[in-house]
N, C-alpha and C positions, 0 to 999 in steps of 0.2 A: 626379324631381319636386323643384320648387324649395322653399322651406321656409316663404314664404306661403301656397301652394296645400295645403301640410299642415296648415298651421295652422289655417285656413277650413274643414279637413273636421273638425276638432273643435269648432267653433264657429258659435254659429248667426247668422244674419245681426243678431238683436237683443240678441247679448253682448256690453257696454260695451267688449269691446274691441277690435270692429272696426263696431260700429254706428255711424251718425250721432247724438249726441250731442246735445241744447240742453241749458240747465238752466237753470230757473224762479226767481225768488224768489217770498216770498208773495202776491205780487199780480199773479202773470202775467206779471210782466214777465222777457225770456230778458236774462240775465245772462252766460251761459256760451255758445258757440258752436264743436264745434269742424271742423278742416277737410275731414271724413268730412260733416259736417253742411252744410257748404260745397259739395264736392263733389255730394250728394244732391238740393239745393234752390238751388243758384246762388246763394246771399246771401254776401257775405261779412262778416267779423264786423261792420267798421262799418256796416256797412249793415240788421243787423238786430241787435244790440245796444241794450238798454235799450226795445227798443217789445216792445207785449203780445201774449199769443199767438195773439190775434185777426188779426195781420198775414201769419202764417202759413196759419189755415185759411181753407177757400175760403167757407165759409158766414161771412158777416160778423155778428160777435157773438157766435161760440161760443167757450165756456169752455173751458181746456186739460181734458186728461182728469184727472181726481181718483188719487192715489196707490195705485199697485196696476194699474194700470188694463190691461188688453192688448188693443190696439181698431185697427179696419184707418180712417185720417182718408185726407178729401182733403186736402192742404196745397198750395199755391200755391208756384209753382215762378216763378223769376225773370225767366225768359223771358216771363212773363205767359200762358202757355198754362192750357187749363183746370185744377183740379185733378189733383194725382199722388195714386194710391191708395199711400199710406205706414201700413206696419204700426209702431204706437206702442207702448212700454213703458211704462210710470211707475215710477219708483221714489224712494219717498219718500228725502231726505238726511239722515240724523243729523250729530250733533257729529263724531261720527269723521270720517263722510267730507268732512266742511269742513276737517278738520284738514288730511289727506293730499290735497287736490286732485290731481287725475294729468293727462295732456297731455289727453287726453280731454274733460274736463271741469276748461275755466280757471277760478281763482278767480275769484269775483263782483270789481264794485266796490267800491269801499268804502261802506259804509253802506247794501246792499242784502246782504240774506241769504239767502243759495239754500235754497230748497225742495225742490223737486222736481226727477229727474231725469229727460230725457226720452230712450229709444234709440229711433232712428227708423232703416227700414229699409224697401224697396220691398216692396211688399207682396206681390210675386208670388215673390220671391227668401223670404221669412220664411215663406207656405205651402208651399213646395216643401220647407222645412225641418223644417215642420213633421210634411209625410208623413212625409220619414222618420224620424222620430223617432216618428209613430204606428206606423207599421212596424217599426222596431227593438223597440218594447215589446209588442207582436204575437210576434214571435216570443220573445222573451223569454218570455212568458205564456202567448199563446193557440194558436199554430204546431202543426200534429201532427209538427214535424219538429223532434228532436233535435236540440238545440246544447249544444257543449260548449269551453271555451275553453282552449288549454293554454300555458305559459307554455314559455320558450325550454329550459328542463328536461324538457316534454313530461309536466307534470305538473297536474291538474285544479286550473284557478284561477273557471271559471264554469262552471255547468251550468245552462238553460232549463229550464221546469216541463214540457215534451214529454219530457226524457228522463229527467226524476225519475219520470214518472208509467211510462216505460217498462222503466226497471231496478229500479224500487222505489223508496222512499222511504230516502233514505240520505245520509249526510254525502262526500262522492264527492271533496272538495279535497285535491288533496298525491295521489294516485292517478294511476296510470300508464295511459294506452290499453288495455293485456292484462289489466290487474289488475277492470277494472270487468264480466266477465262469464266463466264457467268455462267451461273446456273453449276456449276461442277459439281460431279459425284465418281465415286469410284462404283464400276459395276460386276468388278471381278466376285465372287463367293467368297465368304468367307475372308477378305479382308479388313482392315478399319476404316472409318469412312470418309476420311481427307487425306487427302495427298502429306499434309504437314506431318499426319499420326506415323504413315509409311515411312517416311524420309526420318520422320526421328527416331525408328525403331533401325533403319538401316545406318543412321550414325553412332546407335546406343551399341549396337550387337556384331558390326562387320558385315553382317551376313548380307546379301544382292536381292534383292527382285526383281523377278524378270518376268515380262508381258503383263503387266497390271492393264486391266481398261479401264478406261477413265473417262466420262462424256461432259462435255459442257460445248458452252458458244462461247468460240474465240471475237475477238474485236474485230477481225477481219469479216464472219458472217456471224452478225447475230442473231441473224432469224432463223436461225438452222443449227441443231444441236449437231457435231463431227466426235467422235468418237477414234481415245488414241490410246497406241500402245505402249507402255511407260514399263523403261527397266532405271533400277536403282542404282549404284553401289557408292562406296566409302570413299575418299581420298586420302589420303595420309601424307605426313611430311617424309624425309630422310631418313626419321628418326622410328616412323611408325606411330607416330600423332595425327589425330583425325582433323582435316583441311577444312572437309565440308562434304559434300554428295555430290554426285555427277547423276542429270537426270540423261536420258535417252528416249526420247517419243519420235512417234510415227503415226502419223494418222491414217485410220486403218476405217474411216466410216463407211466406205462402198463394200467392204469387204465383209465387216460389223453385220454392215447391212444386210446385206445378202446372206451371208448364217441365222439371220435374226428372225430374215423372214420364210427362209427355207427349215427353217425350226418351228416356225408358226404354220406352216403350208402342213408340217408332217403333225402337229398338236392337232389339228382343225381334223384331218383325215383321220385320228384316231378316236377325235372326244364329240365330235358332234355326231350327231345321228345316232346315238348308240340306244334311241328308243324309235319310234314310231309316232309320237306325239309329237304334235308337231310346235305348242306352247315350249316344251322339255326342249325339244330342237333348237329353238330360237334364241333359249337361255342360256344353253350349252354354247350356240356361237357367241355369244355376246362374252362370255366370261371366256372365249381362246382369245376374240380380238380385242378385248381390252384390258388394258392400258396400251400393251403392247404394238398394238398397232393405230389403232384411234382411242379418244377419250369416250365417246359414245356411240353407241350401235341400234338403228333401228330396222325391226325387220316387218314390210308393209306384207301382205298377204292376202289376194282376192277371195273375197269371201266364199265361192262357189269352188274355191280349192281346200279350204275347210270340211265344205260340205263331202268332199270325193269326185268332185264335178273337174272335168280336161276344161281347162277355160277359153274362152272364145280368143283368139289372136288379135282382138282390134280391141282389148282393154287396159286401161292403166289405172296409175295411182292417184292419189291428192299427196302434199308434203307435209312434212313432221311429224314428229313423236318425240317420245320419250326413248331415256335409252335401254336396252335390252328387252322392250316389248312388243309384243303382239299384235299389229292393228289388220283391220281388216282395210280390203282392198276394194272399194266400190266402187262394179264395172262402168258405171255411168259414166265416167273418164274416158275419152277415149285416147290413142297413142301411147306407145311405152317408149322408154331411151333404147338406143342398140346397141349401145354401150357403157363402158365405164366413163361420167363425166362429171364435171364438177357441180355442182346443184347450187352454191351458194360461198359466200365468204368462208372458207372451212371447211366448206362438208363436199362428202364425195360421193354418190349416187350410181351404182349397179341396177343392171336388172337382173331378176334371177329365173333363167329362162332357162326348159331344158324342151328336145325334140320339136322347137320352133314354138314352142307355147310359151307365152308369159305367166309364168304364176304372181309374182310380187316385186318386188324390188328391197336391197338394201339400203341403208343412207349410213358413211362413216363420218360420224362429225368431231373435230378439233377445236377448244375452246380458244385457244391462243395461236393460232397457226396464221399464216398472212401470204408464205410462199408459194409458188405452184407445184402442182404435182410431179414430181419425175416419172419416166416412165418404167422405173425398177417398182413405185409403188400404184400403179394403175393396172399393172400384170399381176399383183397380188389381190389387188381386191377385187379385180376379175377372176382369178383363182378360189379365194375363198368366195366371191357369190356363187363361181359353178359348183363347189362342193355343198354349200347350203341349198342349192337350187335341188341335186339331184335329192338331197335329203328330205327337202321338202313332198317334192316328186313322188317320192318314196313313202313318206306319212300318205301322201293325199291318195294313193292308190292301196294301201293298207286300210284306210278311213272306209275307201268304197267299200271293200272286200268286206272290212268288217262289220259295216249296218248292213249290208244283204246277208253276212251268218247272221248275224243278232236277228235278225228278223224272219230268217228260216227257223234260226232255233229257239226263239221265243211262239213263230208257226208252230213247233214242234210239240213244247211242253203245251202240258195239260193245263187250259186257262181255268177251268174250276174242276175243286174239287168233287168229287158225287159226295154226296146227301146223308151216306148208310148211320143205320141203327147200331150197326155193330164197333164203329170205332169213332173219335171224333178227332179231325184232323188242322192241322196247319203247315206251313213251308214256307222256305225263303230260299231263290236261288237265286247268286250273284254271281253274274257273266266276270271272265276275267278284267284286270287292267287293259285298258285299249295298247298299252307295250307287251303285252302278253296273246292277245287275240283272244277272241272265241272256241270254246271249248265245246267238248262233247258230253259233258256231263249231263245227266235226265233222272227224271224219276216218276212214278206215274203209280196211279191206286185203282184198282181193277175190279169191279163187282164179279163173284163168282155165284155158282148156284149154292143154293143150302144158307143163304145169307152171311156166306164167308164173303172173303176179301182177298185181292193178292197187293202185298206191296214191292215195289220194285224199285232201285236205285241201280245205278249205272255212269262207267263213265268210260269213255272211247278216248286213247292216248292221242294227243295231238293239238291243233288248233286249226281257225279256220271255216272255210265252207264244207270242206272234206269232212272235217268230224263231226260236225253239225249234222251234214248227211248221213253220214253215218249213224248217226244217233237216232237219227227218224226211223232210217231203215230199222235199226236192234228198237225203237219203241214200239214200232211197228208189229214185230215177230213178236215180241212178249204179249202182247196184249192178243196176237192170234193165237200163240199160242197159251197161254192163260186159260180163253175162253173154250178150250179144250179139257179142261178140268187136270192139266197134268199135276202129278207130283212135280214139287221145286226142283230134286235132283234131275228128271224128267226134261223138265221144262229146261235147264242150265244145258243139256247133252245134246237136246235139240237146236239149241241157241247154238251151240258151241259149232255143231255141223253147219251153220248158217255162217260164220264168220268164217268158218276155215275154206269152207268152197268158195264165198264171196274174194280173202284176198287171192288161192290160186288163180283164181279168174283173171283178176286185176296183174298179176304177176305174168303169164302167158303172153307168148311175142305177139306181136299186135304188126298191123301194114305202118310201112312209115308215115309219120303224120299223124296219128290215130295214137295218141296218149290219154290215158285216166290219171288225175290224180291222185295223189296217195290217199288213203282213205281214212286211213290209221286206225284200222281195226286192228291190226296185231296188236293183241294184250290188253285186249277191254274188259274191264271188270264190271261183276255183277251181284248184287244181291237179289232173290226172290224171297218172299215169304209169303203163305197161304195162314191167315187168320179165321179159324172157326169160334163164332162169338158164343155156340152153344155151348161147347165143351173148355171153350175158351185157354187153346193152344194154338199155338204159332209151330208153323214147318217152316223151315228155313234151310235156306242150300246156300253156297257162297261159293262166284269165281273170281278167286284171289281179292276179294273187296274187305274194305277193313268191316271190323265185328261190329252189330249194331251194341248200342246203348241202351239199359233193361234198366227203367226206372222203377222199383217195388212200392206199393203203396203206402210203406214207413217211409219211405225217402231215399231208403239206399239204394245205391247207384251198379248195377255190374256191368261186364263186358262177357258178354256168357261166351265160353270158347266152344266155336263150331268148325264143323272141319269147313276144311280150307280146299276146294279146288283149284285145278292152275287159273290161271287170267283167259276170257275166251280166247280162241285163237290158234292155240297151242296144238288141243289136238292128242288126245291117244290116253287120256288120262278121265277118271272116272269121277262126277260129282256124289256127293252123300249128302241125304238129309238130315236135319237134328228136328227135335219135337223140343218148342219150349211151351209150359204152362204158365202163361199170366194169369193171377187174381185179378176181378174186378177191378178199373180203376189203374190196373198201371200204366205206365207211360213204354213207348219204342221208340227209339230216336235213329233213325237211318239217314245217313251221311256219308259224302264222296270226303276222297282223300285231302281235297282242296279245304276245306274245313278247318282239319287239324294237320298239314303239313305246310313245308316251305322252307324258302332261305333261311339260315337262321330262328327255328324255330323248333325245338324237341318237341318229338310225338310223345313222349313220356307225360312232362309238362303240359301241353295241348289236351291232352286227355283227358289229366286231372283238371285244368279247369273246363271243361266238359263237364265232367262229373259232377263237380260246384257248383256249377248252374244250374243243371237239369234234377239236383236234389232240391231246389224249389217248384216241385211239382204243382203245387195246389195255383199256381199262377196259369192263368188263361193264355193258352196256349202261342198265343200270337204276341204275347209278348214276349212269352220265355222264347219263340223265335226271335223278336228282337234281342234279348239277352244274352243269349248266346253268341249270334254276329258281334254285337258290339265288342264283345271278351273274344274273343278267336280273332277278328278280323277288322280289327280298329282302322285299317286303311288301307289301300288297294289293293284288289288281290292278286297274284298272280298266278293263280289256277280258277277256274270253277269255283265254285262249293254248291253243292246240294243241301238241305235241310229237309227231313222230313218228318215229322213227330205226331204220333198215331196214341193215343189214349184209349185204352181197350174199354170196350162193356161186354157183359155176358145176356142174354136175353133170356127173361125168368119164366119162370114157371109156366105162368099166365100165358105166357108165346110161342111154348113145346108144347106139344103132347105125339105120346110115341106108346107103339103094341107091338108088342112079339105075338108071330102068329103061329100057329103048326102046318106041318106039311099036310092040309088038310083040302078038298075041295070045298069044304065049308066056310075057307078062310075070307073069300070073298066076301062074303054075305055079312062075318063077324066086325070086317073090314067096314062096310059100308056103315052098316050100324053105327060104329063108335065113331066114326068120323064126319057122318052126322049130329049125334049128338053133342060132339067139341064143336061143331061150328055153330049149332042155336044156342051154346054156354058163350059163345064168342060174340055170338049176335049179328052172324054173318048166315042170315036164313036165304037170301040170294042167292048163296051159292053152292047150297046144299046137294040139287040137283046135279051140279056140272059133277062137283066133287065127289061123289056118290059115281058117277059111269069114270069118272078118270081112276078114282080106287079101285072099283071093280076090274077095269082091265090090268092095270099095272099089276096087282097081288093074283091075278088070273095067269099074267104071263110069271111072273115070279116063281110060284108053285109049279105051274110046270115044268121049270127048267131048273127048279132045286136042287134037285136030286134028295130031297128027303130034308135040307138043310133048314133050321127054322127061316121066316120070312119076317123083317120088322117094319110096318107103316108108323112115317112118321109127320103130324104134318106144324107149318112153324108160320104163326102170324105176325109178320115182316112188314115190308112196306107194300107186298104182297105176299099169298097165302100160296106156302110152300107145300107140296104135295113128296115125299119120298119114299118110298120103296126099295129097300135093301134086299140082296140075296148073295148068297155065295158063286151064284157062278158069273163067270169071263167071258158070255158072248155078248156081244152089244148089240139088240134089236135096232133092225133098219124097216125104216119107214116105207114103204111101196101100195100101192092102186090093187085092189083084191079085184080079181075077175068076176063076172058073176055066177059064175058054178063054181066059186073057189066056197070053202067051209069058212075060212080064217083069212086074218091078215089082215081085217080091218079095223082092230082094235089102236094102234098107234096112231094110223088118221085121223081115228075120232078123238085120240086125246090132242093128236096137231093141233086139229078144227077148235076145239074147246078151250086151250090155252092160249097165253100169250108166247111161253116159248119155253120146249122139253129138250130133254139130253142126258148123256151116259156121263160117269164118273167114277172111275177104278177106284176100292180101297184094297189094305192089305186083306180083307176077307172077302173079297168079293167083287161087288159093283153095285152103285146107286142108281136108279133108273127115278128124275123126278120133273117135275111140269111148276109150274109157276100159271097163278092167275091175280087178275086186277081185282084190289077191294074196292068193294065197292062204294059209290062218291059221296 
């Protein structure tokens, strides 16, 4: 800016020293003229020197204006156009100022003596000047917005009656930015952290700041922090020289406020609650409302709301805590508050009540506070108790839900393992995090005939009481259907029919009112597998469940790849069996997904340390179960996990004995013999008798219904003495009451009567027909 254009902003168009100028003597007549005055009105000196000031105005005959005067004239412009609206000054002349004439105003002539002086100015140019000049002493005076003026030290050189009236009444000159209210801080982002830093970077650079927040207690209330709006900017001289800063505030704390805590109202509804636990709840409130709203938070909580229990309406609390923690609420108290109310010097006390129950109460307490509550923050902390209240609410009905699964599906699983010869077993199975719920996961070891085994692993998608249920129902079918002797793919097909009927069922419109929950059978996966410890292979079928773990009696580890059916559920797709051969002594490790998957967690990685563990086989099995949790699942889970780990044995020599027979009617008889003599080698002379009429019929029925095919008796001493009978053909003999002029048919009865318990079992050549009896004690 050039150094005229500053000079004009300090002065007003009718200041002698850049106004248009005449001067009068006593008789009107202009005497003095100068080129500002020329400029304004087109005359020049000779041309309007020495005539009266009647040649000037437009009304012919008026009298110049009398001394003092400040009045908006027409005055006659040289051009001859009509009157120019010209804003006039008067200013009487003393001796002084005839002494000093200045270029402005030339001395008179001689023997005429100046009167009066006249500043003359466009009239539209001296109102516009005048605004702001009524606006500068506006906000000087009357302005609700703070002004405060600081000199290039950054120290109070003016203050407006807006900010006397807002920091007190006080002498505030020679004072620094920080020094004019306690406690002060800037709470803008991203700013510096005193007012002085601001102000000197806005006198260093030009550049304005606008809406700074700034919080402290002014002198006028010191027990109450007020929160204000501060803009910056520069002043300069004439010349473009820095003066000092102009502050601008407004206090903006109801306003502050109200965003502050309608920003806390939307934090609270998005960050608390976001588990089920109700400790995790309590933590989550504590860390929205503080600092920002209280210095400490306690949340009391009735113990029988913990438990999943509706609490009785006529219990209350005891006082105090700690801040951000958990206490329980002991009912023996009785009366709760019905509202938000002050509890004590600083602290402020909710109750957290939802559908007319009391569960617990809040307490928000202040270390240094002394004022009373406004009712902007009595609605807040009524606000956040109800949003904690329903969250609680929320845990405590999750809580029930969750001990009646836990305790349906710990009902569910299998609380011991069976005893067999054929495999030796361990497991660990960890219910989800209680943020997660109860899960459908199972797994279950099934004695079959022939001193096989079925093992089975499963898990139903979902959480809950639903999949729990569910889980029983599918443990349920497996282990009937198991006891059926099917093949695994068999067994998966039947399973598969069970789930897809069950969810149409569930799916079908129903009368109103009459709702099932979801049950979350769609897409439950399964493994079976059928272990014969004679021949010592494993059949396995799989729907959609991950691969088991085949530890080898070196140590090394595989994932043997078996086909893959879809997940039950699905529907239209076909299972297949795989035949795996373990050596003596290896390890099976069968596991749900919850194991080895999750948040953040590669199934790649998970695998291999799987692998790592379970290649220290020689360790007792219930540890290598603890070894494996630990390394997989170091801390909550949030699924299931199954563990099941199975160490195969083969049963020797000493425990088989088997004959192939011929299609002979003789076969009987050969039968009986040898199968006698294995059981006085066995030492089991007791049982010679039974076993001798149960051979005889079984290889009686056999041969007859051969068709010529050999017959092989096989018998296995177990934890009972297995009797079997192989043959080629597919019909399964049924048990029935022979008449008494029947020939036949009473051969099965008498092996029923004789045994503990007989039955069919398809293979691929055929079918086993075998009986089971007790050794004896």
């Amino acid at each position: 800016m050039n150094g005229t254009a500053g000079y004009e902003r300090f002065h007003g168009p009718l200041d002698v020293s850049r106004a248009a100028v005449a001067v009068l003597d006593g008789d009107g007549r202009i005497v003095g003229w100068s080129p500002a005055a020329a400029d304004l009105l087109g005359y020049a000196p000779s041309e309007i020197l020495g005539r009266g000031f009647d040649a000037l105005a437009a009304d012919p005959g008026a009298p110049p204006p009398p001394p003092g005067a400040r009045t908006v004239l027409r005055l006659r412009h040289r051009d001859g156009g009509p009157g120019r609206r010209t804003a006039v000054a008067v200013r009487p002349l003393t001796s002084a100022d005839e002494a000093r004439p200045g270029p402005a105003a030339p001395a008179a002539p001689a023997g005429r003596q100046p009167a009066r002086l006249l500043a003359m100015a466009d009239a539209d140019a001296a109102d516009h000047w005048d605004a702001l000049q009524s606006m500068l002493h506006g906000l000087a005076t009357q302005s609700p917005i703070g002004l405060a003026i600081y000199d290039t030290d950054l120290r109070v050189v003016w203050t407006n009656a807006a900010l006397r009236k807002e920091m007190g009444p006080a002498d505030y000159a020679g004072i620094g930015p920080d020094d004019m209210v306690a406690d002060g801080a800037v709470v803008s982002p991203g700013m510096p952290a005193t007012l002085e830093e601001v102000m000197a970077r806005v006198l260093a650079t030009g550049g304005p700041v606008t809406d700074l927040h700034y919080r402290g207690r002014p002198p006028s209330a010191p027990d109450r922090d007020h929160v204000w709006s501060c803009s910056y900017y520069r002043l300069e001289g004439p010349a473009g020289a820095p003066l000092g800063v102009c502050e601008e505030t407004f206090d903006i704390t109801d306003r502050y406020l109200a965003q502050q805590r309608l920003d806390l109202l939307v934090r609270a509804a998005r960050r608390v609650g976001t588990t089920l636990d109700m400790g995790r709840t309590a933590h989550e409130f504590a860390n929205v409302t503080t600092p920002e709203f209280a210095d400490a938070v306690t949340v009391d909580v009735l113990e029988a709301v913990l438990r999943g229990e509706r609490p009785r309406p006529d219990t209350d609390t005891d006082t105090g805590a700690d801040a951000a923690s958990v206490r329980l609420w002991p009912p023996e108290h009785p009366g709760a508050p019905a509202a938000a109310e002050p509890h004590g010097p600083g602290t402020l006390t909710v109750p957290l009540r939802t559908e007319g129950a009391d569960l617990g109460r809040v307490t928000f307490a202040w270390q240094q506070r002394t004022g009373p509550f406004d009712p902007g923050e009595l609605a807040v902390a009524g606000e956040l108790a109800a949003r904690l209240a329903v969250c609680v609410d929320n845990a405590r009905r999750y809580a029930r839900e969750h001990a009646a699964a836990l305790l349906l599906q710990r009902s569910l699983l299998p609380r011991l393992l069976p005893q067999l010869s054929a495999v030796e077993l361990a497991y660990r199975y960890l219910p989800a995090d209680i943020g997660a719920g109860v899960g459908g996961d199972w797994f279950d070891v099934i004695p079959l005939s022939g001193a096989r085994v079925g093992l089975v692993v499963g898990d139903v998608v979902g959480h809950g009481l639903s999949a729990a249920a569910t889980m029983g129902r599918l443990r349920t079918s497996v282990r009937v259907l198991a006891r059926m002797d099917l093949a695994p793919d068999e067994l998966l097909t039947r399973l598969d029919d069970l789930v897809t009927q069950d969810t149409e069922e569930r799916a079908a419109p129903r009368p109103a009112g009459e709702e099932l929950p979801d049950a979350g059978g769609f897409g439950v996966t399964c493994l079976y597998a059928a272990y014969d410890p004679v021949s010592g292979t494993c059949t396995t079928a799989r729907a959609g469940h991950p691969l088991p773990a085949v530890v080898h009696p070196d140590g090394t580890v595989t994932f043997p790849e078996l086909p893959s059916g879809p997940p039950l559920g699905l529907g239209g797709l076909p299972f297949e069996s795989a035949e795996l051969t373990l050596p003596p002594g290896s390890l099976l490790a069968l596991f749900t997904n919850g194991l080895v998957q999750g948040r953040g967690r590669d199934l790649d990685e998970q695998l291999g340390v799987l692998g790592t563990v379970l290649g220290r086989h020689d360790r007792p099995l219930d540890d290598l179960c603890d070894d494996v949790v630990e390394a997989l699942l170091p801390g909550p889970a949030e699924d299931d996990a199954a563990l099941l780990l199975v160490r195969t044995r083969v049963l020797g020599r000493r425990q088989v004995a088997s004959w192939d027979l011929d299609d002979d009617p003789r076969a009987a008889g050969r039968a009986r013999a040898a199968a006698a003599a294995q059981l006085r080698d066995w030492g089991l002379d007791e049982l010679v008798f039974t076993t001798e009429l149960v051979v005889s019929e079984l290889v009686t029925n056999a041969v007859r219904y051969a068709s010529g095919a050999p017959v092989r008796l096989r018998l296995i001493r177990d934890q009972t003495l297995i009797c079997e009978v192989f043959d080629s053909g597919h019909t399964s003999p049924h048990l029935r009451h022979a008449a008494g002029d029947d020939e036949g048919g009473r051969g099965l009865f008498i092996v029923a009567q004789t045994t503990q318990q007989w039955g069919t079992r398809y293979t691929g050549a055929g079918k086993v027909i075998w009986a089971e009896q007790a050794l004896p004690r």
